[in-house]
N, C-alpha and C positions, 0 to 999 in steps of 0.2 A: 135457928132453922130458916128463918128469915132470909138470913144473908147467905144459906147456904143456895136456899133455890135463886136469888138472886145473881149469886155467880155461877149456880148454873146453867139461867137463862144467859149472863153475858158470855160463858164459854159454849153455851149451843149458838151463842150469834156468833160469837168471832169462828168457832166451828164452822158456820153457813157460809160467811165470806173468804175464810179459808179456801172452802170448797168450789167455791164459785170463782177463785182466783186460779186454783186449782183446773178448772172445765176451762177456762179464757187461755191458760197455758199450754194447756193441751191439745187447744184447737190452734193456736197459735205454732207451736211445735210440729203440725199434720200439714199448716198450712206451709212452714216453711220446710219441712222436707218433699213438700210436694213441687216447690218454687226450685228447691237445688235439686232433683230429676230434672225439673225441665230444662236447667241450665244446664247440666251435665250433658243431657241429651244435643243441646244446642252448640254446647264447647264441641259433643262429637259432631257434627256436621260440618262447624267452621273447620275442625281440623282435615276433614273429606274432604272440605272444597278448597280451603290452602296448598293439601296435597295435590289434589289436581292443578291447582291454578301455578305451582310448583315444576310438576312435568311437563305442563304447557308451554311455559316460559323455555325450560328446558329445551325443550324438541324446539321453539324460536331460535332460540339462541344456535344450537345445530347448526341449525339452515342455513342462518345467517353465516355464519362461521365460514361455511364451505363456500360462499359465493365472494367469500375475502380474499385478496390476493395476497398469496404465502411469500411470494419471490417476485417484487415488482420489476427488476433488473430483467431476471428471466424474461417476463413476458412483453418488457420494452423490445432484447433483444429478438425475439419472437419474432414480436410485430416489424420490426426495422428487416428481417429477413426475410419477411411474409412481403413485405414493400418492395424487395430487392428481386423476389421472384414473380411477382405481379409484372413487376416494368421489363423482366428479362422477358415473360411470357407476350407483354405485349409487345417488345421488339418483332421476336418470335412471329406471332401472327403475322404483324405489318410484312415481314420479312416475305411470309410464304403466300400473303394476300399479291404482293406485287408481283411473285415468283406466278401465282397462279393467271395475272393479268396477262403478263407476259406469255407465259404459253400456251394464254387463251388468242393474244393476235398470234400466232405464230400458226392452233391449227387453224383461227378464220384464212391467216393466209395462204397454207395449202387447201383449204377447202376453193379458195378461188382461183390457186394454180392447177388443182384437179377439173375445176369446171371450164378453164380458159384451154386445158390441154387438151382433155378428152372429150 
């Protein structure tokens, strides 16, 4: 009888630690499903702001895109014609700046053959 209450007391103790292995595991398992929510929660955020940071880049790159020159040929030749009509236009002026001097002494000089006539 002896030996019976005896392992019964050592299977109520190994019971107890059982149990209390049992409560540490428990709380350990609460505390780690609470750590992978917050990580989950957190993987969704970096993926929010990846996306973002994503489209951002995106519409950069656009931009950039469009202010690149598609056909540099093209707009050498462009520009060498842009040059070509510049220098024609400024003939142009000079031409009708001198044309304008000219027959600015032409009326000064009737204006003083009208004043020496009449």
């Amino acid at each position: 009888m002896f030996e019976i209450k005896n392992s019964q007391g050592q299977a109520t103790s190994e019971l107890d630690k059982l149990k209390a292995e049992k409560d540490t595991l428990v709380r350990q398992r609460v505390c780690m499903l609470k750590t992978s929510i917050r990580f989950t929660a957190l993987k969704f955020e970096i993926k929010e702001s990846l996306s973002e940071e994503i489209v951002n880049t995106n519409d950069a790159v656009q931009r950039m895109q469009g202010r690149i020159v598609q056909s540099p040929d093209r707009i050498k030749k462009r520009i060498s014609q842009m040059t070509l009509d510049a220098a024609d236009e400024k003939r142009n002026i000079a031409a009708n700046e001198a044309k304008a001097r000219d027959l600015q002494a032409k009326v000064n000089a009737l204006v003083i053959i009208e004043k020496v006539c009449f």
